[in-house]
Backbone of each chain as ProteinMPNN parsed JSONL, in Angstrom:
{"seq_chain_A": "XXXXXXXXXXXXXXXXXXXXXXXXXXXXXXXXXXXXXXXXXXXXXXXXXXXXXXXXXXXXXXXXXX", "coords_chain_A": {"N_chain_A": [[102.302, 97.919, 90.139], [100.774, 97.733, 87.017], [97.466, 98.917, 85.8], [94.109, 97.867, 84.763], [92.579, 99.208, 86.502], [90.914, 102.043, 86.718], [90.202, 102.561, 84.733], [88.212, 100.514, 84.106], [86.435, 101.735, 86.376], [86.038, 103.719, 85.513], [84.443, 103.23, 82.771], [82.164, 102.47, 84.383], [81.071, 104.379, 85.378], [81.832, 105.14, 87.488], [82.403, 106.44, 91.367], [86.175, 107.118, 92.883], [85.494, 107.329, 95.574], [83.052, 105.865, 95.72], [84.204, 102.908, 94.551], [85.39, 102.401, 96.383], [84.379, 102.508, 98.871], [82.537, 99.859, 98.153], [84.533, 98.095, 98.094], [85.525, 97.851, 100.65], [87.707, 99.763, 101.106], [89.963, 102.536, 102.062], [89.49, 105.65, 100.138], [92.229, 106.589, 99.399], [93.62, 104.48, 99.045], [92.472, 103.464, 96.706], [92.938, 105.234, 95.236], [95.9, 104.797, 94.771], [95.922, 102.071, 94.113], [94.763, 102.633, 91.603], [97.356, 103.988, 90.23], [98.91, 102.368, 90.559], [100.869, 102.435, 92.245], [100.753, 101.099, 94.53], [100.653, 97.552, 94.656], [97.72, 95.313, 95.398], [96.901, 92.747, 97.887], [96.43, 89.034, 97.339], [93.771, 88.378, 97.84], [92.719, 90.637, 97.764], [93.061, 91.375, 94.979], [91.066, 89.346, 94.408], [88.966, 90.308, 94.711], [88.238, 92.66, 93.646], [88.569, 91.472, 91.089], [85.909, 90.341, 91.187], [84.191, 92.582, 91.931], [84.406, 94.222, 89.301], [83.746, 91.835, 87.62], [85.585, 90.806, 85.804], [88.56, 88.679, 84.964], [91.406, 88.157, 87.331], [93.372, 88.461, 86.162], [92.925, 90.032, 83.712], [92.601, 92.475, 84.53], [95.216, 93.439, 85.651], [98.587, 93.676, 84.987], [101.055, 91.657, 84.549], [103.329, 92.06, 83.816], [104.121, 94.567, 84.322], [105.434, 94.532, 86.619], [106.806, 96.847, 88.786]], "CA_chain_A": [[101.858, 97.09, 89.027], [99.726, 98.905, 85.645], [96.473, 97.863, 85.635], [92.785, 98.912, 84.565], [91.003, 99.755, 87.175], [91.098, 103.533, 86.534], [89.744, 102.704, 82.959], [86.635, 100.171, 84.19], [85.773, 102.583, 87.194], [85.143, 105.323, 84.246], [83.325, 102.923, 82.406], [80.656, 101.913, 84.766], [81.099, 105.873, 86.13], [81.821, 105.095, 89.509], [83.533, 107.398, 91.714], [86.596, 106.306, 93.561], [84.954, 106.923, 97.065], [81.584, 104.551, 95.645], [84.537, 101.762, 94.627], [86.563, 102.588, 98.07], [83.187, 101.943, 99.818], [82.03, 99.02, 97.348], [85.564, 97.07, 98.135], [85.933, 98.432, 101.758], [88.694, 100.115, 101.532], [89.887, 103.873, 101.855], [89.668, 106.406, 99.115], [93.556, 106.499, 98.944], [93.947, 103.298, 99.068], [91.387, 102.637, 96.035], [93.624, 106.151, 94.305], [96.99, 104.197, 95.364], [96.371, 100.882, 93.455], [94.972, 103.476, 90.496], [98.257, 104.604, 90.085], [99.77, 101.715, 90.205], [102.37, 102.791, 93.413], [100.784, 99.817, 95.581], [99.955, 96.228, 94.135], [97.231, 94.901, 96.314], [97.502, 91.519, 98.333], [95.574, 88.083, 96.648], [92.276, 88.56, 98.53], [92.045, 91.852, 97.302], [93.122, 91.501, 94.034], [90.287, 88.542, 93.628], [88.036, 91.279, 95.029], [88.793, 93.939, 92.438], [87.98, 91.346, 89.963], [84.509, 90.23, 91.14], [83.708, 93.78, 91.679], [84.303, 94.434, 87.796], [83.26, 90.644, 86.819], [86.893, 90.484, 84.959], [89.252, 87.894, 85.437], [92.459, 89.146, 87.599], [95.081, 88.889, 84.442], [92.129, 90.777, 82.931], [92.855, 93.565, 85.48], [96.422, 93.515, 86.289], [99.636, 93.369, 84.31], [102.186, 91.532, 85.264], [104.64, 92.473, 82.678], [104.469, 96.048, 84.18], [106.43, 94.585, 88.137], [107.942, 98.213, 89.17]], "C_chain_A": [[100.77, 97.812, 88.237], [98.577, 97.381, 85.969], [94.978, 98.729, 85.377], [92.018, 99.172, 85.038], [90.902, 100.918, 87.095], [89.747, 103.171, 85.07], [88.228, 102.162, 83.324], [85.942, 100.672, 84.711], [84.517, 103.194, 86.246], [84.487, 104.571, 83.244], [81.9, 102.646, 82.788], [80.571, 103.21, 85.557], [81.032, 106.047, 87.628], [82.592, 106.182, 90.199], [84.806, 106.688, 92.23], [85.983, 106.12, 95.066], [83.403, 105.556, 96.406], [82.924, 102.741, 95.303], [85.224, 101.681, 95.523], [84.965, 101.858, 98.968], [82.668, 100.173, 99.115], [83.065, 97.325, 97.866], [85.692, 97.012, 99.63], [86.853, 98.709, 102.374], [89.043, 101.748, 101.402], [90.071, 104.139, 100.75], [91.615, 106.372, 98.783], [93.968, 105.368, 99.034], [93.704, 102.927, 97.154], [93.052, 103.305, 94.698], [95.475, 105.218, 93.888], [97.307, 102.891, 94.098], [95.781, 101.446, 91.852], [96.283, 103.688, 89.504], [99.184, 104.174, 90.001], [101.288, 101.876, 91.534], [101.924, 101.475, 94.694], [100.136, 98.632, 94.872], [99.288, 94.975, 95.624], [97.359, 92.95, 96.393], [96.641, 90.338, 97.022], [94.319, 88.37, 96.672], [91.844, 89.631, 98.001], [91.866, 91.951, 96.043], [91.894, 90.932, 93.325], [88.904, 89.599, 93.903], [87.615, 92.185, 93.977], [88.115, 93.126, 91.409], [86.696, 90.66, 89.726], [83.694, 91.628, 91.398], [83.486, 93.97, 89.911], [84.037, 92.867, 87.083], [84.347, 90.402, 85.68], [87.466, 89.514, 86.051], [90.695, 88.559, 86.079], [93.502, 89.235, 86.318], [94.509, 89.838, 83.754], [92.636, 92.816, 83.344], [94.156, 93.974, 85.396], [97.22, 93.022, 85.341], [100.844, 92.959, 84.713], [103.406, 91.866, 84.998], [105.176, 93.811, 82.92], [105.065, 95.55, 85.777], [107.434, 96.207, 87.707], [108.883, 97.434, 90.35]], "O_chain_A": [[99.913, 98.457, 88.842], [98.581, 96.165, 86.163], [94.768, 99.899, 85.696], [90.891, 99.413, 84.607], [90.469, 101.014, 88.244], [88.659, 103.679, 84.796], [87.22, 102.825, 83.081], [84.777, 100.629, 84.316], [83.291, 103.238, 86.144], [83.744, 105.321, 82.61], [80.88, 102.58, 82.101], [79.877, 103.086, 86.566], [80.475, 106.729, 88.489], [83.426, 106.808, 89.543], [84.695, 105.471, 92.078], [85.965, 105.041, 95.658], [83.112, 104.503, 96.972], [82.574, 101.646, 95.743], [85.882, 100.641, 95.542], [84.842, 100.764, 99.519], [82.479, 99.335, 99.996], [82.707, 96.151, 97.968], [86.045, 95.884, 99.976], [87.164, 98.395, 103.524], [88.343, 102.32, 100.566], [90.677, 103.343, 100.034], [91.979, 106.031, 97.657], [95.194, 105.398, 99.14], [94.52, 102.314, 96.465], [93.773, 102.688, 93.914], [95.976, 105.179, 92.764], [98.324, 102.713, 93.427], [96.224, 100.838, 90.877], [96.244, 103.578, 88.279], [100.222, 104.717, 89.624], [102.421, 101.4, 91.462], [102.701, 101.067, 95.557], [98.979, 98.811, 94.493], [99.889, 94.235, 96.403], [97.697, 92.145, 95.526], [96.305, 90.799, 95.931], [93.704, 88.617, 95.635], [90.65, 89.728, 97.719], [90.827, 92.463, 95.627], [91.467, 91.367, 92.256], [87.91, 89.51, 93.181], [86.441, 92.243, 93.609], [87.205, 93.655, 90.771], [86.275, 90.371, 88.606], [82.524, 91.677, 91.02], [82.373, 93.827, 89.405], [84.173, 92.844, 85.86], [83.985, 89.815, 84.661], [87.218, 89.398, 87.251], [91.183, 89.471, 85.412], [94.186, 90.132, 85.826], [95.24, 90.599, 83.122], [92.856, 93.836, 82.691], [94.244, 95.126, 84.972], [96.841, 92.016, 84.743], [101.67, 93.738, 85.189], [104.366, 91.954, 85.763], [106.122, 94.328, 82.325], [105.196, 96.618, 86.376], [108.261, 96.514, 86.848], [109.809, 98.034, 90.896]]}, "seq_chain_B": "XXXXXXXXXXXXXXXXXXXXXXXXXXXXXXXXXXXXXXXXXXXXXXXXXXXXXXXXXXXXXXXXXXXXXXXXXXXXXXXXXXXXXXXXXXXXXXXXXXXXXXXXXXXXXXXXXXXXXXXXXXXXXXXXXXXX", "coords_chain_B": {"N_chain_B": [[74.207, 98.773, 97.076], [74.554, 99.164, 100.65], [76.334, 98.471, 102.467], [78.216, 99.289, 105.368], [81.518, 100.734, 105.289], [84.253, 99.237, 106.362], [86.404, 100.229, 106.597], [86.566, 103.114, 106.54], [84.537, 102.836, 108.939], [85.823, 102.209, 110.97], [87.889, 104.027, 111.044], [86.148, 106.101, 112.562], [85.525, 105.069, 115.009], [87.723, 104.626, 116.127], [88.479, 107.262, 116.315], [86.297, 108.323, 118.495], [87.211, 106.054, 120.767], [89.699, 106.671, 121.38], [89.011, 109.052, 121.862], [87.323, 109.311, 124.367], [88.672, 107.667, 125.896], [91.604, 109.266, 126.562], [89.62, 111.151, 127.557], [89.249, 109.58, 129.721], [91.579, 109.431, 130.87], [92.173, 111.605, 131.467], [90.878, 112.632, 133.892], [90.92, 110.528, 135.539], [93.74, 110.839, 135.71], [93.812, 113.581, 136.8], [92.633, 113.129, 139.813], [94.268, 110.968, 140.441], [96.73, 112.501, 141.108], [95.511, 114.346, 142.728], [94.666, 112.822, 145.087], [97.173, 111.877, 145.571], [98.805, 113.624, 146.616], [97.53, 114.565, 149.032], [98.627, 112.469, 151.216], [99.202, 109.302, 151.572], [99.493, 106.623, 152.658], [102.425, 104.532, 151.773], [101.98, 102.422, 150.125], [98.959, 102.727, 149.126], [99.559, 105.364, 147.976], [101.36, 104.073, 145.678], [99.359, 102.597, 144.186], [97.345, 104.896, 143.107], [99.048, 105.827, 142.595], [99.385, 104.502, 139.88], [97.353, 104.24, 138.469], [96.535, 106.111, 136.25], [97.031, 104.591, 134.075], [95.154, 102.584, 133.283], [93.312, 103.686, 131.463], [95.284, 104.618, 129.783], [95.902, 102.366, 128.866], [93.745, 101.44, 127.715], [93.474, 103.211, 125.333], [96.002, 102.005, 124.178], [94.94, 99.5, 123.32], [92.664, 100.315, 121.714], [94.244, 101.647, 119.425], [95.922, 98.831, 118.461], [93.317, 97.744, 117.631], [92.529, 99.6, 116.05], [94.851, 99.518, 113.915], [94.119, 96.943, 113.314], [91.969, 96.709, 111.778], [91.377, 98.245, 109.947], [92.151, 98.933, 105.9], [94.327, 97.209, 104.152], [96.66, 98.488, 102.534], [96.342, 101.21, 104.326], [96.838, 100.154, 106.626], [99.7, 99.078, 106.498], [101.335, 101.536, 105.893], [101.229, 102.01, 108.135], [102.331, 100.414, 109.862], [104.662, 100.773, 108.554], [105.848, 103.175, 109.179], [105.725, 102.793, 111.86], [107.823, 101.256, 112.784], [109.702, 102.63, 111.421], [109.637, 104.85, 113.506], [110.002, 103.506, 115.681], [113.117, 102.369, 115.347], [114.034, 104.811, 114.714], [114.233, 106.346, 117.481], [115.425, 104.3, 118.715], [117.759, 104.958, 117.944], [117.834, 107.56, 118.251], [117.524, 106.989, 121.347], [120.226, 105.646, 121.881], [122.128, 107.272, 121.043], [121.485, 109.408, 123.316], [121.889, 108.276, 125.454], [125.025, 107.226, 125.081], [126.051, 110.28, 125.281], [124.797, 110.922, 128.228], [127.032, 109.283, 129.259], [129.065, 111.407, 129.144], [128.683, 113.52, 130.334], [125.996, 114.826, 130.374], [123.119, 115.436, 131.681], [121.062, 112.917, 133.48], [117.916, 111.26, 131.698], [114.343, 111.07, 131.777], [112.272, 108.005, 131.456], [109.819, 108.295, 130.123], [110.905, 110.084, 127.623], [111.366, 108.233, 126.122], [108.717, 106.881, 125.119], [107.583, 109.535, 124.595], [109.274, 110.206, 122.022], [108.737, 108.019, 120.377], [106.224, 108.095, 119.795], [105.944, 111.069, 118.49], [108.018, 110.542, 116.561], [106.377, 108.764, 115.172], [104.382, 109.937, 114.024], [105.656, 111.96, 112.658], [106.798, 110.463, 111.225], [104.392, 109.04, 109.315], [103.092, 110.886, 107.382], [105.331, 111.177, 105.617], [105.76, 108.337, 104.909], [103.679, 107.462, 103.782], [103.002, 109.414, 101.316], [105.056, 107.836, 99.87], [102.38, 106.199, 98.712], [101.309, 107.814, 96.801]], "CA_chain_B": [[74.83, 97.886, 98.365], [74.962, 99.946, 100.949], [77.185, 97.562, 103.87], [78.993, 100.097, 105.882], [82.831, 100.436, 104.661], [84.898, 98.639, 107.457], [87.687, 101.14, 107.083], [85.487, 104.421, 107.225], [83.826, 102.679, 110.492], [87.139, 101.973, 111.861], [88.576, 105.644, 111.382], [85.109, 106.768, 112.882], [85.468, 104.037, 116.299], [89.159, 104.4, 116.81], [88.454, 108.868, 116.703], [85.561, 108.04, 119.484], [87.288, 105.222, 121.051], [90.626, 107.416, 121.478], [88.49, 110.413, 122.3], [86.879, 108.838, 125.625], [89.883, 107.109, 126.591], [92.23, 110.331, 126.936], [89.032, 112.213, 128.729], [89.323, 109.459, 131.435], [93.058, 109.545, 131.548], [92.509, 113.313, 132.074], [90.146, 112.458, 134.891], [91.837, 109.961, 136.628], [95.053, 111.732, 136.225], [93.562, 114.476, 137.895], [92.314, 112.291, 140.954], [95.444, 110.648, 141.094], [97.141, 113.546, 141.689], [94.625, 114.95, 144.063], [94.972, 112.098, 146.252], [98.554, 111.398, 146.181], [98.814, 114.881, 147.208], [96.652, 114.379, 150.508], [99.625, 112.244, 152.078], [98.734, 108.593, 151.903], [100.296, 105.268, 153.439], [102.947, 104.331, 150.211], [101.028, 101.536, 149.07], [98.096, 103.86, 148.437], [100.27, 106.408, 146.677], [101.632, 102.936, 144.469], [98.236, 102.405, 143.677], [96.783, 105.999, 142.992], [99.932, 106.548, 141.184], [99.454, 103.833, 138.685], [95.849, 104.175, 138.253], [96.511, 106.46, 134.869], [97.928, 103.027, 132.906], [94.308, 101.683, 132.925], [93.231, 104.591, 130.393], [96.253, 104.651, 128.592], [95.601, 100.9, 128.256], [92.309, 101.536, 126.576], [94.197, 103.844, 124.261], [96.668, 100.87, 123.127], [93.545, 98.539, 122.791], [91.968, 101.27, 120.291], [95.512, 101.988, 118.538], [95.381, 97.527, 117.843], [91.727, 97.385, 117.189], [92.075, 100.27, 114.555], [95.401, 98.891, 112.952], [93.675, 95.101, 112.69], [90.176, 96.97, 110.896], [91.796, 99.288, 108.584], [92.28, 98.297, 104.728], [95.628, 96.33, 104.123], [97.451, 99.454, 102.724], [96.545, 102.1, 105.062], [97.503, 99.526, 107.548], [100.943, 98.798, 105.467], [101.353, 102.646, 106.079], [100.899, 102.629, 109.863], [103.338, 99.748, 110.425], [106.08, 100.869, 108.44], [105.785, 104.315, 109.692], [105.609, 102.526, 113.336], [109.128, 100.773, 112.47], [110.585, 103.993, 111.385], [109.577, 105.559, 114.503], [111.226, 102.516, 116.678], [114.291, 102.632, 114.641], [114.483, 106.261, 115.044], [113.734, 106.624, 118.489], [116.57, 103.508, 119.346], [119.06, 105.528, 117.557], [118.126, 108.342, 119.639], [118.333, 106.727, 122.479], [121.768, 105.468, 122.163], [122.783, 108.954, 121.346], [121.856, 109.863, 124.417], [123.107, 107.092, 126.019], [126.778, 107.841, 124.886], [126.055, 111.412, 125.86], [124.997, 110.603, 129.49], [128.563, 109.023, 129.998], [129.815, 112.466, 129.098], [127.943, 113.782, 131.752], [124.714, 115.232, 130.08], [121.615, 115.0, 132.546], [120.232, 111.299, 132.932], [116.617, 111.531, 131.305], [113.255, 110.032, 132.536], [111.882, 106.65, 130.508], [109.338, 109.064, 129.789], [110.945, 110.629, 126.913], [111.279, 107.347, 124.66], [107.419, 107.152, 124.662], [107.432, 110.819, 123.596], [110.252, 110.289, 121.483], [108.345, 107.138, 119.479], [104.604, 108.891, 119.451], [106.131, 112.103, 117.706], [108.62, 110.057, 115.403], [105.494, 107.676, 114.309], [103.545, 111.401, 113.443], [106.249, 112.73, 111.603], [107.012, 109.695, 109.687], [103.785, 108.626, 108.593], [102.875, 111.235, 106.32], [106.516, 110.61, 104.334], [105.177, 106.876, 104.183], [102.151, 107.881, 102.965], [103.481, 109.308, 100.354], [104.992, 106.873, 98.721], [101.743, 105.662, 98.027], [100.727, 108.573, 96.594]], "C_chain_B": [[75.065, 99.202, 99.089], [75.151, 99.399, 102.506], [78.042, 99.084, 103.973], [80.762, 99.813, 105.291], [83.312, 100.318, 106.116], [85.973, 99.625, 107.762], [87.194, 102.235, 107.434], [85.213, 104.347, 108.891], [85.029, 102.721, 111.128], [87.713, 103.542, 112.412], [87.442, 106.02, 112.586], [85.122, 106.009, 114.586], [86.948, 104.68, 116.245], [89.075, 106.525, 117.28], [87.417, 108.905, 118.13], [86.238, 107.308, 120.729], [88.556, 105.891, 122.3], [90.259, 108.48, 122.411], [87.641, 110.464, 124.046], [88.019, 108.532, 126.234], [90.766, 108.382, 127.242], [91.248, 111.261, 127.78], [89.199, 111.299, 129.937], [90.916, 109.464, 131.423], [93.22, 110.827, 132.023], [91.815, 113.283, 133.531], [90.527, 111.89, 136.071], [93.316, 110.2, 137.205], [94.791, 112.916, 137.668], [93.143, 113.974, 139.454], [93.191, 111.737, 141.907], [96.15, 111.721, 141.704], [96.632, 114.469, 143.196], [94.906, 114.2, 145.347], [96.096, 111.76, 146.533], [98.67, 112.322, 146.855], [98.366, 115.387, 148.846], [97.716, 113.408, 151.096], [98.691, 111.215, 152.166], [99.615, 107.32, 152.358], [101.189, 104.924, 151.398], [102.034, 103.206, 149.123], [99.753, 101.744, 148.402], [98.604, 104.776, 147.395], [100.561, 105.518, 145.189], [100.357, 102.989, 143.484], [97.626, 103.687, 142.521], [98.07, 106.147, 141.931], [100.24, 105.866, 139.397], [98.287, 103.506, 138.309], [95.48, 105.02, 136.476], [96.648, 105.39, 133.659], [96.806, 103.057, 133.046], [93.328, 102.488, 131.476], [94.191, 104.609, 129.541], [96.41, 102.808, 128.083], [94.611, 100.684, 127.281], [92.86, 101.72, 125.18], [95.044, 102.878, 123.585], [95.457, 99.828, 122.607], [92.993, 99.613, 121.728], [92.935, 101.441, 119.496], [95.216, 100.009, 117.652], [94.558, 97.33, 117.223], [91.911, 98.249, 115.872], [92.98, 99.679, 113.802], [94.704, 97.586, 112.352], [92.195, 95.798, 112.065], [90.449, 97.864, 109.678], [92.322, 98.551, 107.209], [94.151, 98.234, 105.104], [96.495, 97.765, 103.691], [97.217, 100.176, 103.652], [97.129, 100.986, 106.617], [99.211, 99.345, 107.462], [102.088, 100.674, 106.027], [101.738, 102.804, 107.518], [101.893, 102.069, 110.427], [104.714, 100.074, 109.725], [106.248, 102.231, 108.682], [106.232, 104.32, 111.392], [107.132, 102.006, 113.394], [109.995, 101.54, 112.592], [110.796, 104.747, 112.413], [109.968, 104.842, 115.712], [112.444, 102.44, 116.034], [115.34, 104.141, 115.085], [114.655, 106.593, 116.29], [114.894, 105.65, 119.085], [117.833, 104.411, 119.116], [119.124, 106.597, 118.562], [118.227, 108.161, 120.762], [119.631, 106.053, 123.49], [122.461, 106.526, 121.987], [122.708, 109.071, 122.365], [122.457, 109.284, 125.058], [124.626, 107.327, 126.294], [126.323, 109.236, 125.401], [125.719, 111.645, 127.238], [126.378, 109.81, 130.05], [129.249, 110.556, 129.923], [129.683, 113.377, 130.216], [126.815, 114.943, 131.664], [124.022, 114.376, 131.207], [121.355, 113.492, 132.379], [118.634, 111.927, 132.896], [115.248, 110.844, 131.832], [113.104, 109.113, 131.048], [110.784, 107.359, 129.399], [109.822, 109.918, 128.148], [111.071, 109.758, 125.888], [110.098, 107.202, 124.57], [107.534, 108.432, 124.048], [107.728, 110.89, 122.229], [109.354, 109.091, 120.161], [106.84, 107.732, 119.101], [105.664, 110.336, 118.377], [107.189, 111.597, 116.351], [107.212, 109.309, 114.395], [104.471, 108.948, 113.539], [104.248, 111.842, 112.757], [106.249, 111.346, 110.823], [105.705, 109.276, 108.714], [103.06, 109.212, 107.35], [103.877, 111.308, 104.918], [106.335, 109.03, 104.038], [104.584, 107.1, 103.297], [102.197, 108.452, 101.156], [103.849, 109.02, 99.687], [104.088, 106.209, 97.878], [100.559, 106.256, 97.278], [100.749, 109.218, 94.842]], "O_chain_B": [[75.584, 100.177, 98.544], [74.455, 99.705, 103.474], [78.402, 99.797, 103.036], [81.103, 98.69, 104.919], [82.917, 101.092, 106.988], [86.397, 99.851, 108.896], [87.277, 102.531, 108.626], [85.449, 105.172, 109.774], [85.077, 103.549, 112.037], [87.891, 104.027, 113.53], [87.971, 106.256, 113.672], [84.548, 106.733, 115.4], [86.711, 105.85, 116.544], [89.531, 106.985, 118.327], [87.88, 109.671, 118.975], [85.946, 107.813, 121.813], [88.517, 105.761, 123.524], [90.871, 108.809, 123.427], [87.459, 111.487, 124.706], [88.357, 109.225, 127.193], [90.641, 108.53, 128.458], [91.731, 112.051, 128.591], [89.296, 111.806, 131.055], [91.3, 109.541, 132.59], [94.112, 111.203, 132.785], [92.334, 114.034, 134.357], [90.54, 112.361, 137.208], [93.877, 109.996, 138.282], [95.243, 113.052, 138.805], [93.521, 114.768, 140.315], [93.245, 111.742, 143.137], [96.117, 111.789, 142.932], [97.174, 114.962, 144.186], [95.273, 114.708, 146.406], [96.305, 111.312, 147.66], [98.665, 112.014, 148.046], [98.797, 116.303, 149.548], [97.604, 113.846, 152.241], [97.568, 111.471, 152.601], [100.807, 107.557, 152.161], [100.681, 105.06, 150.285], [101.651, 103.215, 147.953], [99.415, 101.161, 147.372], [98.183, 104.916, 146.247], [100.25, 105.872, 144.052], [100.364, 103.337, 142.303], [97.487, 103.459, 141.32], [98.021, 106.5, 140.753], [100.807, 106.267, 138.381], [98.138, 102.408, 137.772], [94.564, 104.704, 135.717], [96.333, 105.566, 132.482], [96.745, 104.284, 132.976], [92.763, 101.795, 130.63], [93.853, 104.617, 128.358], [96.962, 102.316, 127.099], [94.629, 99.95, 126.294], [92.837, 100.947, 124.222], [94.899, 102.828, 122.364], [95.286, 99.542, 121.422], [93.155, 99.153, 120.598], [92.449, 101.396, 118.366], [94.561, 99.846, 116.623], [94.729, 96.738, 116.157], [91.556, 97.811, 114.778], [92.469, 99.124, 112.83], [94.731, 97.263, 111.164], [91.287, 94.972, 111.981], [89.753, 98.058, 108.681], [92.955, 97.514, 107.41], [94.888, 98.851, 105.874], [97.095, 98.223, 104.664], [98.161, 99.941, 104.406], [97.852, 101.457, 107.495], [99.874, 99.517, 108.485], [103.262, 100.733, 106.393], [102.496, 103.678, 107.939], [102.511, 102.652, 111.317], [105.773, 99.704, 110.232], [107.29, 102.507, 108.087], [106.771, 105.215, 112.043], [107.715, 102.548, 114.333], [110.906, 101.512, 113.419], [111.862, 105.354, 112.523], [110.257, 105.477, 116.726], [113.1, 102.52, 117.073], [116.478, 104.413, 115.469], [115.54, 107.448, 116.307], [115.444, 106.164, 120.059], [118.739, 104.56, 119.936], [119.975, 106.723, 119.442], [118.905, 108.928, 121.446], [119.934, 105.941, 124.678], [123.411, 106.776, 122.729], [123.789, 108.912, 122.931], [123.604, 109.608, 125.363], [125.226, 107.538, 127.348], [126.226, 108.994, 126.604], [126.302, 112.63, 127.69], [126.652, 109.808, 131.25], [130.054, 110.789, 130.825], [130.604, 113.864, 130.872], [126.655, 115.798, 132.535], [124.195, 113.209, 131.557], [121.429, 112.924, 131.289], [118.17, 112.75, 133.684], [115.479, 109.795, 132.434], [113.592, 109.368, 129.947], [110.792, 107.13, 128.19], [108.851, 110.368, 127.539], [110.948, 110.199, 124.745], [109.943, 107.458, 123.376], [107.591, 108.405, 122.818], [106.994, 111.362, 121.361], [109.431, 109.475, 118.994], [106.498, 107.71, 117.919], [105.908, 109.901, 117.252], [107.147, 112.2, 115.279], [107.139, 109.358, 113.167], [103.888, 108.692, 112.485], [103.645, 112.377, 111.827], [105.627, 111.274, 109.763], [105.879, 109.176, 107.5], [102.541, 108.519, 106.475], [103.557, 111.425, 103.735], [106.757, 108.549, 102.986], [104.873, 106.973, 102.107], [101.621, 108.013, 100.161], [103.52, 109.448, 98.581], [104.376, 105.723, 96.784], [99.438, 105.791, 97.074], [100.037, 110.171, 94.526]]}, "name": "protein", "num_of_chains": 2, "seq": "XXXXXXXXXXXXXXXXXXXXXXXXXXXXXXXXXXXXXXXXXXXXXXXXXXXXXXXXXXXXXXXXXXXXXXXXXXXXXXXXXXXXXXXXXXXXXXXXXXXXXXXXXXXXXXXXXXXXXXXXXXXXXXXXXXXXXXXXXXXXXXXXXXXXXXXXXXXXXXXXXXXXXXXXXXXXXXXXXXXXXXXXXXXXXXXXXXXXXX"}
């Protein structure tokens, strides 16, 4: 699933290991849902979007289901 | 914020956890052996000879403990990697199967553990990849 966490990371200049540690999850994990090749569960997703203070639709596209 | 990352700690406990466990299975292996070896009444030998399982028990308790602490994908990873490597490992051992009626060697039990530890190592870095 496309989505912007790649884009808000590099706005607030995070690395991925500081939002892998931040969320508590591994670095390829963090690269993984980057990239769009894994769409993380609910819990995580609501995670993702109190980390970046966006709403999840804000985040995540649903229009892009691979 | 600086809370420890649950998955980091996990890798870091299950490499420790793992890493004790196999020195006493090397320990008590060796013991066992020593003493079966000295000629003991059978129910001693029973004993002594199944005294390695309580280390390799540890080792499944640390294999659990790290799958249930690790982030939801790398976990996702481990179990369908673990699938692949029971899948694989049934097939091979109905191959052999049919090939022990032919009258290939019968094998010890011993080699479907082998047989599922080295399938779950090869497959998991072609999981992995997918999510790469």
């Amino acid at each position: 699933m496309r989505n912007r966490i790649r884009v808000l990371r590099a706005e607030r200049e995070w690395s991925q290991a500081e939002v892998a540690d931040r969320l508590g999850i591994a670095r390829q994990t963090i690269n993984a849902l980057e990239t769009g090749k894994y769409a993380p569960s609910l819990p995580l997703a609501f995670k993702i979007s109190k980390l970046f203070a966006k709403p999840v639709e804000e985040i995540f596209d649903p229009a892009s289901e691979e | 914020m600086k809370t420890p990352n649950p998955t980091t700690a996990a890798n870091r406990r299950y490499a420790i956890e793992f890493a004790l466990s196999m020195l006493a299975y090397v320990v008590v292996l060796v013991i066992s052996i020593t003493v079966i070896n000295y000629g003991l009444p059978p129910a001693w030998k029973l004993v002594f000879a199944l005294l390695p399982i309580i280390p390799i028990a540890f080792v499944f308790a640390a294999i659990v403990r790290y799958v249930g602490s690790i982030d939801e994908l790398q976990r996702r990873i481990h179990i369908e990697s673990l699938a692949l490597a029971a899948g694989i490992t049934a097939l091979l051992a109905v191959t052999y199967g049919f090939l022990e009626t032919v009258g290939l060697p019968h094998l010890s039990a011993w080699f479907t553990y082998a047989a599922v530890m080295v399938a779950w190592l090869i497959a998991r870095p072609f999981v992995a990849r997918r999510y790469r």
